[in-house]
C-alpha positions, -999 to +999 in steps of 0.1 A: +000+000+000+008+037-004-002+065+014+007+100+011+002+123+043-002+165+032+006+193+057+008+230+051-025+240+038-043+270+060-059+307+055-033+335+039-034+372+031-034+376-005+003+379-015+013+361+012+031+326+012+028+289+024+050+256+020+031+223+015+046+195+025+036+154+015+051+126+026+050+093+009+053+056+026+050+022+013+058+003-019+073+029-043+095+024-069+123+048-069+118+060-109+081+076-103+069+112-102+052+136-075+031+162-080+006+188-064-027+191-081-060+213-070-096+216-070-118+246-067-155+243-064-173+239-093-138+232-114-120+204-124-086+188-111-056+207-123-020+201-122+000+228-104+037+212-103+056+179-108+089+168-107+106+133-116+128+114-090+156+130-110+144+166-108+129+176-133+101+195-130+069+210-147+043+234-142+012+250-147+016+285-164-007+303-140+017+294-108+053+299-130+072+316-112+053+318-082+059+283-070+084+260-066+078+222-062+111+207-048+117+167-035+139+149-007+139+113-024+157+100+007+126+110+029+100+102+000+088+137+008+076+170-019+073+203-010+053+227-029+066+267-021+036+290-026+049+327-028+030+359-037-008+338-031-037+350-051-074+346-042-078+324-074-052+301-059-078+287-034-084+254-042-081+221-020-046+209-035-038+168-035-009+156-032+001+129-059+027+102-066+030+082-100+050+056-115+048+022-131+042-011-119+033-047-132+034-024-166+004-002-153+004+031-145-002+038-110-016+071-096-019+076-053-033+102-040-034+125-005-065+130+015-059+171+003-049+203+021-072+232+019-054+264+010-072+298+012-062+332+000-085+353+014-083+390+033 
């Protein structure tokens, strides 16, 4: 089994920052890819940031150069850096790990981490 445990999320001035943090435990394969996605209401499921187990990383224009998504592989652990929060950055954001096993794609997910940007 896998599970991914998120921290971090909470209530921020617009502008403001915050650093989510998911940590990953059980059987992973060390070649996958973590990721932060989000959900607003009445939206779909969007990818914010990824990065590979060799660091590269990818994301979505709105949050370039606002975020940075970073990884400790010895801890199994991503970070997502949130700087200079809008309001349209609220969203609950999910925590996500990927990589390939039996030759299927596998996709876990975290419980998610409600982030408002709000005065």
């Amino acid at each position: 089994q896998v599970q991914l445990v998120e921290s971090g999320g909470g209530l921020v001035q617009p502008g403001g920052s915050l650093r989510l943090s998911c940590a990953a435990s059980g059987s992973i394969v060390s070649g996958n890819t973590m990721g932060w996605y989000r959900q607003a209401p009445g939206k779909q499921r969007e990818l914010v940031a990824a990065i590979s187990s060799g660091g590269s990383t990818n994301y979505a224009d709105s949050v370039k150069g606002r975020f940075t998504i970073s990884r400790d592989n010895a801890k199994n652990t991503v970070y997502l850096q949130m700087n200079s929060l809008k309001p349209e950055d609220t969203a609950v954001y999910y925590c996500n790990v990927r990589f390939w096993s039996s030759r299927t794609q596998r996709d876990y997910w975290g419980q998610g981490t409600q982030v408002t940007v709000s005065s």
